[in-house]
C-alpha positions as CSV (number, residue, x, y, z in Angstrom):
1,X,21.3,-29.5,-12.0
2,X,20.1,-26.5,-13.9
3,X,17.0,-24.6,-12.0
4,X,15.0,-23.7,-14.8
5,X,11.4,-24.8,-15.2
6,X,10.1,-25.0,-18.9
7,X,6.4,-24.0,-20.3
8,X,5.1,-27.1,-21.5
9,X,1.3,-25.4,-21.4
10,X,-1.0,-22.1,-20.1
11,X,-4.5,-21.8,-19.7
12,X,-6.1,-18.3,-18.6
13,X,-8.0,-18.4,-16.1
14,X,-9.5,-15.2,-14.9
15,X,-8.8,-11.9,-16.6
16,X,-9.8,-8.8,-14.3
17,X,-9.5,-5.1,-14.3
18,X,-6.1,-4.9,-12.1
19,X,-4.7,-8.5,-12.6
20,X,-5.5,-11.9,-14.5
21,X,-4.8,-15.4,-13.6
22,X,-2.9,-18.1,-15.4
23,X,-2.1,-22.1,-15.0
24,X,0.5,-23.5,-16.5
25,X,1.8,-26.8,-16.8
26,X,5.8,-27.1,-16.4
27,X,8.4,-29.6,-16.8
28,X,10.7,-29.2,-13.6
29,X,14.6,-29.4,-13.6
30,X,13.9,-33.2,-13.2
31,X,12.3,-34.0,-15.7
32,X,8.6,-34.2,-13.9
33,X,5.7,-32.4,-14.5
34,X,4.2,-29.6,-13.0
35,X,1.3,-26.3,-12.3
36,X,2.0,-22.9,-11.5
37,X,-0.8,-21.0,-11.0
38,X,0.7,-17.1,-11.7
39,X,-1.4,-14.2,-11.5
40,X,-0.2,-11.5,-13.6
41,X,0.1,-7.7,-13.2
42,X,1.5,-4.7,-14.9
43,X,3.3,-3.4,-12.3
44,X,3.5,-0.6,-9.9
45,X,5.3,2.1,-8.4
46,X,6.2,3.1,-4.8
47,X,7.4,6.7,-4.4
48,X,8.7,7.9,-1.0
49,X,9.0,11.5,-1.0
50,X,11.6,13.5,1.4
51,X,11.8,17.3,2.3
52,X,14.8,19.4,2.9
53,X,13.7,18.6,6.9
54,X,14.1,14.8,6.7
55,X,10.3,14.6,6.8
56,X,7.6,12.6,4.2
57,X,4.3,11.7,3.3
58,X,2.8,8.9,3.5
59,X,-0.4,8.0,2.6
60,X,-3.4,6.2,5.0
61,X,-5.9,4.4,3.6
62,X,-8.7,1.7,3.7
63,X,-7.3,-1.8,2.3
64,X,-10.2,-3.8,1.4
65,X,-8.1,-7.3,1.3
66,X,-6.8,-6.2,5.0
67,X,-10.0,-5.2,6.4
68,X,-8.3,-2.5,8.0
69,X,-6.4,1.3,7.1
70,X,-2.5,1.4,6.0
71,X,-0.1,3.8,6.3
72,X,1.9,3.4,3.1
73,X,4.1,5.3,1.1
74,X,2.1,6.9,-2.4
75,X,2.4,3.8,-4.9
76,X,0.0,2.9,-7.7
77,X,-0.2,0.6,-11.2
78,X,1.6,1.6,-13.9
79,X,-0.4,2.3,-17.1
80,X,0.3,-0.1,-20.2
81,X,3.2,1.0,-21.8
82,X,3.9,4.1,-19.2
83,X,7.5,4.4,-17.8
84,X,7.7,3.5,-14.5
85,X,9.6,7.3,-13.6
86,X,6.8,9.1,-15.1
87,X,4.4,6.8,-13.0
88,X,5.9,7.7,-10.1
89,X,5.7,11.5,-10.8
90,X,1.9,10.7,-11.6
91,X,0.9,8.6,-8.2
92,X,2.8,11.2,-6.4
93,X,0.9,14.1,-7.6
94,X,-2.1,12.4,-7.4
95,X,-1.8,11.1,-3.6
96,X,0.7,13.7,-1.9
97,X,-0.4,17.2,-4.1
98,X,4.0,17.4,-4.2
99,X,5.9,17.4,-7.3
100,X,9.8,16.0,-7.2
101,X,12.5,18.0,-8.9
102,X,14.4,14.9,-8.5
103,X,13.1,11.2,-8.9
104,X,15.9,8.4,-7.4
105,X,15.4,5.3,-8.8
106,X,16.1,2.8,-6.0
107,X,15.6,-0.7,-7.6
108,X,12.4,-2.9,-7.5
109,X,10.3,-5.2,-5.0
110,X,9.0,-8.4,-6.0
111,X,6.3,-8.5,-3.5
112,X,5.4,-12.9,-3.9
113,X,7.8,-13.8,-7.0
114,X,6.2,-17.6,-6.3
115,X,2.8,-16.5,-7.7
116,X,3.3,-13.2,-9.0
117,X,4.7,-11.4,-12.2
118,X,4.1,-7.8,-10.4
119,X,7.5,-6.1,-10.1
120,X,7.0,-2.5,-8.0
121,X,9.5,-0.1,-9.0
122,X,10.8,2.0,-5.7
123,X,11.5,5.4,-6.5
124,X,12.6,8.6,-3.8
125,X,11.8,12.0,-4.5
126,X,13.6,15.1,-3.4
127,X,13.7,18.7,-4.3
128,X,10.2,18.9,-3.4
129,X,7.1,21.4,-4.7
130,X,4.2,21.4,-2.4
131,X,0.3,21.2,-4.6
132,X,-3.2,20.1,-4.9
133,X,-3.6,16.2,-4.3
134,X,-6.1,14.8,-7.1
135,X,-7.0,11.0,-6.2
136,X,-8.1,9.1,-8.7
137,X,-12.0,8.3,-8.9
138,X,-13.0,6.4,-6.2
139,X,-9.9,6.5,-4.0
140,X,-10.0,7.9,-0.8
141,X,-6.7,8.7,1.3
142,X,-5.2,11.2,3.8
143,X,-1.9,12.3,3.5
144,X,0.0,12.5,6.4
145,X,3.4,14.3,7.3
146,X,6.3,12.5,9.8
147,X,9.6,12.6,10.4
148,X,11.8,9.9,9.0
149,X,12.9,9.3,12.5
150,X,9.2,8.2,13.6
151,X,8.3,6.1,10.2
152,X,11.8,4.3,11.8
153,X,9.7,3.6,14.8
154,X,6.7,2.9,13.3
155,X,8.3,0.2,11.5
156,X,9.7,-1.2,14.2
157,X,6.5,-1.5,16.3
158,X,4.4,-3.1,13.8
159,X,2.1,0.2,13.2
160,X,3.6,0.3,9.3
161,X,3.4,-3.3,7.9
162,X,3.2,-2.6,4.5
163,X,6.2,-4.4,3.0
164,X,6.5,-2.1,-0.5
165,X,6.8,1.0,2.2
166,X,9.3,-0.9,4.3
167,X,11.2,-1.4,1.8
168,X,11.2,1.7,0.6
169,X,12.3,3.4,3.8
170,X,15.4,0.9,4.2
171,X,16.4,2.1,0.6
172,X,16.1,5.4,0.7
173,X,17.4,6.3,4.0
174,X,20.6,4.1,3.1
175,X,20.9,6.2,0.2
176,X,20.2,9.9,2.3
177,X,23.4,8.4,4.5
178,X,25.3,7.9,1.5
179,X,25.5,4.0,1.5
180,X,24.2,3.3,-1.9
């Protein structure tokens, strides 16, 4: 049996500033009929930056949706039509004040592929320049310095739970280590 599921029909929904909703009516691989309800992004970026010391920045702030602060790794929405590399540079000057000599593309997250077209694009940066952070309007963060050792723990224990930054971590410190 072939898994693909055919647009038959879509109907927008919602269209807001960040996302916008869709339904659409599918034939499955049987033959039957279906809805997918997909809410549709432009995508993101999730940039992990690491110093000559092994150490990185990660950003905490307020998540609305959560109710609660995050620790998460600098990230943002990529501009229509921007490349996701230059994105990266942008959301990590903006959050972190640094500058990457070097950006390592490390593949992408699809955070909910059942429900979501958003595809974040995981990127590490190295050869470091320290700056001035500029936040966009309206966004408030701290950035805050640890050892890659202790965002290890921190995973581990539950205190970082953001899956785009635990991701992240996995990639790049297999790729420090030399395994991909």
């Amino acid at each position: 049996m072939e898994l693909f599921e055919k647009s038959l029909s879509t109907k927008h929904i919602f269209s807001g500033a960040v996302f916008s909703v869709r339904r659409d009516e599918i034939e499955l691989p049987d033959g039957r009929r279906g809805v997918r309800d997909i809410v549709e992004t432009g995508g993101a970026v999730a940039v992990l930056p690491v110093d000559e010391d092994g150490n990185t920045i990660l950003v905490r702030q307020y998540r609305y949706a959560q109710g609660r602060e995050l620790l998460e790794a600098a990230a943002g929405k990529l501009e229509k039509g921007e490349p996701p590399i230059a994105c990266a540079g942008r959301e990590l000057k903006e959050e972190t004040g640094l500058t990457a000599g070097r950006l390592v593309s490390l593949g992408v997250l699809r955070p909910s592929p059942a429900i979501l077209t958003e595809v974040v694009h995981l990127y590490l940066a190295l050869d470091l320049r320290e700056g001035e952070s500029r936040p966009d309007e309206g966004e408030f963060l701290s950035a805050e310095k640890y050892s890659l050792r202790r965002v290890h723990e921190m995973i581990l224990r539950g205190e970082i739970d953001d899956a785009k930054t635990i991701a992240l971590y996995y990639k790049a410190a297999d790729y420090l280590d030399g395994r991909i």
